[in-house]
N, C-alpha and C positions, 0 to 999 in steps of 0.2 A: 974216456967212458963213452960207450955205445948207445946209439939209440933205447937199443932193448935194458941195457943196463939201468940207464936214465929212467925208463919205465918203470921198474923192478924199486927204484929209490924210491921215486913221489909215493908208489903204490901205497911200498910200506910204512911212509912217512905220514898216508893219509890213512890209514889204518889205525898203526899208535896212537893219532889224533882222535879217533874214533874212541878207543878204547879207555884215554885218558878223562874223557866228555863223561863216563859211565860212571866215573870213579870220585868218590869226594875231595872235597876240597884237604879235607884234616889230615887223607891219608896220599898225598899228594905229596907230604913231606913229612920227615920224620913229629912223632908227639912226643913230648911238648915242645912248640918253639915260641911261644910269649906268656906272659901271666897266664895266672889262673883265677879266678873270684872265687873266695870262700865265705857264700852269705852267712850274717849270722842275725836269725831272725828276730835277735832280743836286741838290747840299748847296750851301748859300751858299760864297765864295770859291771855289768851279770858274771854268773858262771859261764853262760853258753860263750859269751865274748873273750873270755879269757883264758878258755881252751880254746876257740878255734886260733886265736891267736898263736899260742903256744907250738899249737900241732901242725900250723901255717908254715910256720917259721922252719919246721923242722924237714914237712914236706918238699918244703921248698928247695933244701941243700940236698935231698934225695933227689928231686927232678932235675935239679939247676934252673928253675925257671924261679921267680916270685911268685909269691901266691898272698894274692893283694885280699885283707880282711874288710867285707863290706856290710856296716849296720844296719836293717830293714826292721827294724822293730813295729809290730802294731797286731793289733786282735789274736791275741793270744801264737805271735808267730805266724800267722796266715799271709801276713803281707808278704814276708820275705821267703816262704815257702812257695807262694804262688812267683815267684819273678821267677823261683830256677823250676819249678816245675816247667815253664811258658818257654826259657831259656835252650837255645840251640843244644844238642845233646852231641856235643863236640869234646867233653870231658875240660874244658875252662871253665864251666859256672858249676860249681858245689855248693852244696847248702849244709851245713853244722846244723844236722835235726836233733831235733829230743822229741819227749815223750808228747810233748804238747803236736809239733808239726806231725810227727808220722803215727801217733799212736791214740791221742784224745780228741782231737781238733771233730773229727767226721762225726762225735759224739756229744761236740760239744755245740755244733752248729748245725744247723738248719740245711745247710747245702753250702757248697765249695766251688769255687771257681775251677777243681781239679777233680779229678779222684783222685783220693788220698795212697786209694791199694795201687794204683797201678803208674801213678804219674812219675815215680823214681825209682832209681837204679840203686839196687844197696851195693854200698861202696867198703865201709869198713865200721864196725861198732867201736868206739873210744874209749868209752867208761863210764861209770858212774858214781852218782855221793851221794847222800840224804841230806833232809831239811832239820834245820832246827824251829819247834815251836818259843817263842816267845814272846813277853808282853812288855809295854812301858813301866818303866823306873818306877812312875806314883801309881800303876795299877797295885792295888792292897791284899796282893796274892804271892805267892813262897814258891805253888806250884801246882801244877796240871789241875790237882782235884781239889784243889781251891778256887780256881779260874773255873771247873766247872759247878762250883759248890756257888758261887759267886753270881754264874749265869740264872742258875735256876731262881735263886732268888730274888732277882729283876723281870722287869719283861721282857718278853720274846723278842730279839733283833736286840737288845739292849750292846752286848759286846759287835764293837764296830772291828773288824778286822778287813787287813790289806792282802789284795795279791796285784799281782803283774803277770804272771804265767800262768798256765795249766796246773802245775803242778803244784802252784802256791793255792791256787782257789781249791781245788777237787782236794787237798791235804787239808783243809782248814775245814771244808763242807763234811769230807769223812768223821774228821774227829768232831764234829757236833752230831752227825747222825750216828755214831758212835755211842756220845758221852748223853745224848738224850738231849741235846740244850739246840736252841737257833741263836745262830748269831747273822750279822748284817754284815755283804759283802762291799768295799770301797775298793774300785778298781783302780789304777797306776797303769802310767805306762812304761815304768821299770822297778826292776829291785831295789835299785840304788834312791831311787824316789821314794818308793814305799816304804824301805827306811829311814830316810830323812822324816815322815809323816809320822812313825811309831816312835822316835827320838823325841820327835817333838809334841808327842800326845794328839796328833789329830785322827790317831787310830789304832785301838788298847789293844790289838794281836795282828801278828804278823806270822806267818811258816815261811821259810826260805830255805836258798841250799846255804852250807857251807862258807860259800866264798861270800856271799854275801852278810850270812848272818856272822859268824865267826869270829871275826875283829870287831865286831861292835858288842858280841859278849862279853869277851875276853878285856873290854876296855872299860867293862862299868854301863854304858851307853843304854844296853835294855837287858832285859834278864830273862835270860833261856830258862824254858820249863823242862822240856823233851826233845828228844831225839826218834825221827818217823823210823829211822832202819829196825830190824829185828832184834839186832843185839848196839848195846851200844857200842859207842865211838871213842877210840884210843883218844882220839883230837881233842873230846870234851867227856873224860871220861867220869865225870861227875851228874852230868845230864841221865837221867833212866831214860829210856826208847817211852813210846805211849802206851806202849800195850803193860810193861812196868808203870806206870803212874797212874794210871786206870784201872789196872784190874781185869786188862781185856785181853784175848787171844788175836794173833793172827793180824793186828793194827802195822802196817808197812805201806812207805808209798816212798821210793826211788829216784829221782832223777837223773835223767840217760841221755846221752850224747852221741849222734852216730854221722858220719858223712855219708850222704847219697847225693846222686847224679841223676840229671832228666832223665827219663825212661827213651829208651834206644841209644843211649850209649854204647860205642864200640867194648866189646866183652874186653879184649886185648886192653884198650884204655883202662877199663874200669879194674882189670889186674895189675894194670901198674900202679894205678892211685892204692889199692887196694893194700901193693908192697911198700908201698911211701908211709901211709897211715899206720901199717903194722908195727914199721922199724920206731914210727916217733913214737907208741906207745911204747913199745918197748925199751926206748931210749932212758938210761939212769937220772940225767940232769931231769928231764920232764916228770917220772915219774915224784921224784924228792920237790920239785917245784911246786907241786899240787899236793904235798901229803896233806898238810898244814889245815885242808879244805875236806880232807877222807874220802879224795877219788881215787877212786879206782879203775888202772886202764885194765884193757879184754882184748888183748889184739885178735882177730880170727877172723875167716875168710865171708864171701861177700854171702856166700846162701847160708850162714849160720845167722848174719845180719838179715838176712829177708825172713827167718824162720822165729827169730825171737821179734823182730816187728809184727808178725802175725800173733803172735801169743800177748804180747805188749798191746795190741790192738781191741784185743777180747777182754784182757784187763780190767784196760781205762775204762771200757765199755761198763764194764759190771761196778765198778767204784763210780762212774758219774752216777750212773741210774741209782743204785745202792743212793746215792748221797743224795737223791733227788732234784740236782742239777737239771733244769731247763735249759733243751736247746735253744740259741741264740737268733 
């Protein structure tokens, strides 16, 4: 090799160098090449822990990588929404939202350590279940319009009810501004807690989803009144919805499951996660593993996720305010 030749190497050799300095670290080498975090901003044994779990596991033989499930529970989901909002936008940290992180939270609080519109990447919508309302075993009620026939008759705040989520408070706050009555809210910082408390009488109503409420119906443990969905539930098909036990139109309130990513994730990334999360919905074992609970998956693509988070957004808005929910 020649002088000139020799020149003609370093040149290009300090070029590439240049070019590689410009370029990120992630795309440097093929994605994904180590775990991935999938926060889940409630307590182990929720719904939200036990889908992302599921959808984890499934992600995971799609990518070939592990996809390690990590519990951030606290203020309504805010804690563990805020790590992956703050979280390198490298497509390893995902967050398992619901209605509470991406859709009530801005509504429900005073100001965020994030913006809620813009701080994530919609990844892939999951599914979703309904709540069942119910009360403790020695509450002296049969059903819904008895529990509200019951409140009126006492003083205001007299029914002490549990939530741990968004969706358990704003579902419990509706149906009093609904049913005409107040009851007093007892905060939890899980499902699984706030059940133990309704079991054990230190608090006469509880709304939950499915996975949580559902095997302690079915066990004798406390007694379902209603079902939040529109029409009732195959799972508990004895339960009426609220708006049958009331008398009222239009009574519904969801619980929903979505993965997003930091805002500035790679688009390329966010379509593969996008493919991972699609197939485990649509996977048979998963779907029959969850019937038991009445979710329902939604596989579809990432701006149909940003388009019903915006409508989901407007929502919760109108049900907090409606229920008279004070920001925090």
């Amino acid at each position: 090799m020649n002088r000139i030749q020799r020149h003609r190497l370093t040149l290009s050799m300090g070029l590439l160098s240049l070019a590689l300095l410009g370029v990120p670290a992630w795309a440097q080498q093929a994605w994904p090449n180590k775990n991935l975090r999938f926060v889940v901003p409630f307590a182990p044994g929720s719904a939200t822990d036990q889908i992302a779990r599921a959808f984890g596991a499934k992600v995971s033989e799609t990518l070939g990588q592990p996809v390690v499930v990590e519990n951030k529970p606290g203020v309504n989901g805010m804690i563990g929404a805020t790590e992956v909002a703050k979280a390198s936008p490298d497509g390893y940290t995902l967050l398992n939202g619901t209605n509470s992180t991406n859709a009530a939270l801005k509504s429900l609080m005073k100001s965020l350590p994030y913006d809620q519109d813009t701080a994530f990447a919609p990844v892939a919508y999951l599914g979703q279940v309904p709540l069942i309302v119910a009360v403790n075993n020695d509450m002296p009620v049969k059903t819904l319009k008895e529990l509200v026939d019951l409140a009126k008759s006492k003083p205001a705040g007299h029914i002490l009810f549990a939530s741990a989520s968004t969706s358990q408070l704003v579902s419990s706050e509706m149906l009093a501004s609904t049913a005409g009555i107040k009851m007093t809210n007892v905060p939890f910082k899980s499902g699984p807690d706030a059940m133990t408390n309704l079991i054990g009488g230190q608090v006469m109503l509880f709304t939950a989803d499915f996975a949580v409420m559902v095997p302690q119906v079915k066990a004798g443990k406390v007694r379902g009144l209603a079902v939040t969905s529109q029409k009732r539930s195959a799972v508990v098909p004895d339960l009426p919805t609220v708006s049958e036990a009331l008398g009222v139109k239009d009574y519904e309130l969801i619980a929903y499951f979505a993965a997003f990513a930091p805002a500035g994730t790679p688009a390329e990334v966010i379509q593969k996660l996008n493919q991972a999360f699609n197939a485990a919905a649509n996977s048979k074992d998963l779907q029959e593993k969850f019937a038991n609970i009445g979710f329902v998956t939604e596989p579809g693509t990432p701006q149909a996720l940003a388009d019903r988070t915006r409508v989901e957004t407007a929502k919760w808005a109108k049900a907090i305010r409606e229920a008279r929910i004070e920001p925090q």
